[in-house]
N, C-alpha and C positions, 0 to 999 in steps of 0.2 A: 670269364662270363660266357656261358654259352645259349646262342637265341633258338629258342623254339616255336612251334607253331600252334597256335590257338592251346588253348587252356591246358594247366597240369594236369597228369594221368588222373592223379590221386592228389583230392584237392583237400586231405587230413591235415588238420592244424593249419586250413585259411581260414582269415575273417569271414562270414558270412558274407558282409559287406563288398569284397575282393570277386568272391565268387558269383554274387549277381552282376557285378560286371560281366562277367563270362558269360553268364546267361544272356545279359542285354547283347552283347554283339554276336553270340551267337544264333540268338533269335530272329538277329536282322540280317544274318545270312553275312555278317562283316569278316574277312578272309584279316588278321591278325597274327602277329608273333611277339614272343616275351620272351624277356630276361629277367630271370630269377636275381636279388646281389642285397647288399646292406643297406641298413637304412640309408634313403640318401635325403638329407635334409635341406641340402642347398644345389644351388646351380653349381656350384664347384664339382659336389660331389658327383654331378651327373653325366659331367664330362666323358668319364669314362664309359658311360652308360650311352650316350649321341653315338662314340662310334661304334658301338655293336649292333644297337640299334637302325643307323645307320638314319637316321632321321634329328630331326629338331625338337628336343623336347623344349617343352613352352614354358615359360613360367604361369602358370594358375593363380592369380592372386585373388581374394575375395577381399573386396574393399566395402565399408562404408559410410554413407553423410555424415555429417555431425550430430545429427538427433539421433542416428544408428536407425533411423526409420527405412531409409533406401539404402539397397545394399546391391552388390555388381560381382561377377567372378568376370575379372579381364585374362584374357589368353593372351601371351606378344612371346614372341621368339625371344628366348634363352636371354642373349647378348645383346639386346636393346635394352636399353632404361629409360624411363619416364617419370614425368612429374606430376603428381597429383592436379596441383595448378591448369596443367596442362587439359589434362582428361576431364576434369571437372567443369573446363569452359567448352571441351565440347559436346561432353553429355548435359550441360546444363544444369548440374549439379551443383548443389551446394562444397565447399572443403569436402573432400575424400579422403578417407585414412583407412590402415589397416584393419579389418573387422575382428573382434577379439573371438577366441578357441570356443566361446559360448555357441556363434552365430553358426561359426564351421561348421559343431556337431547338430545343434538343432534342423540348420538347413539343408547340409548336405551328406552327413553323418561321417565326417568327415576329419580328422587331428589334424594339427600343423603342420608343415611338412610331408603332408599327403592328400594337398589339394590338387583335385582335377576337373576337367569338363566332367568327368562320369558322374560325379557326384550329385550331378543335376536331377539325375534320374532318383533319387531321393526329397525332391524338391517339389511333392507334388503339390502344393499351394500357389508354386513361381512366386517364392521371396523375393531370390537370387533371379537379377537381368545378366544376361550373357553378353558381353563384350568380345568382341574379338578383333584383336589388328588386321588390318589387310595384310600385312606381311607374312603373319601365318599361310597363308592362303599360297603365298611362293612355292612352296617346297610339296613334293610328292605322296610325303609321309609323313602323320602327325606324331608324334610319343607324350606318351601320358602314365602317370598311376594309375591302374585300377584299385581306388580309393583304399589302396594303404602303399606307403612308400620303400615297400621290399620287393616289391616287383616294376617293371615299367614293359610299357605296351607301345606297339606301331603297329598303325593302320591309314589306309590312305585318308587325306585332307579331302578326296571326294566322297568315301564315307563317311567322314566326320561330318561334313556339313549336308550332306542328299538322306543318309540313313541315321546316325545318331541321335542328331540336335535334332531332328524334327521328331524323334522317337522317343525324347523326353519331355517335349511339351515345349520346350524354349525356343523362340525366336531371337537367334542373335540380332546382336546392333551392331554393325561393324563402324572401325573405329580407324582412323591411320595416326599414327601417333607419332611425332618428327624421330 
């Protein structure tokens, strides 16, 4: 795998979708690199993808209630796990479960396995509440899809949270999860 800087030359045969990401952090002046590589559909696969990256990619999970009326995309480093239980008594929420492929594309135009914060910027209603661990917040560099999972992005956790998120409209909630 080899990482590059801000967007491919020749962006023939990307998602449209892929490529406003490029636009959004280019827009905001966000200094980024990527790696091109196969689908990666799980954290397993992305292993390989951290150390090129040389950052922490997140898990993206979009979760929601049981009426599917409230819905969350939580961000938490890779190698922590959580309990729904958990989250849901400190956001106050009712049961939390995973939100079905429906809510992904309606909300953040977004398939399985190629959830990310960018996808917010699709969200211009604010369905989807931003969650994020404070553990994110450790490390230097965030890594993310740009909203399909053949490619993966890093860029600093002080861009993500001083120029992205407020460039989509979302107010995260931060969250510290055991």
């Amino acid at each position: 795998m080899e990482l590059y800087n801000g967007r491919p030359a020749d962006c023939t045969g990307r998602l449209e979708k892929e490529i406003r990401c490029y636009d959004l952090l280019d827009s905001l002046g966000v200094s980024y690199q990527r790696v091109d590589h196969p689908a990666a559909m799980t954290m397993e696969d992305c292993l390989e993808i951290d150390k090129t990256l040389d950052a922490v990619i997140c898990k993206n999970l979009l979760l929601c209630n049981r009426q599917q009326t409230a819905f969350y995309l939580l961000l938490l480093p890779g190698e922590k796990h959580f309990q729904t239980s958990v989250l849901s008594k400190i956001i106050g929420s009712s049961r939390l479960s995973f939100a079905n492929a429906e809510y992904m594309e309606r909300f953040l135009d977004i398939t399985p396995g190629s959830v990310s914060v960018l996808g917010l910027m699709n969200d211009k209603e604010n369905h989807v509440q931003l969650l994020v661990d404070t553990d994110v917040l450790q490390g230097e560099y965030f890594g993310c899809h740009p909203c399909i999972n053949t490619s993966s992005l890093r860029f600093s956790v002080a861009d993500l949270m001083e120029k992205v998120i407020p460039a989509m409209g979302h107010k995260p909630k931060m969250v510290t999860l055991p």
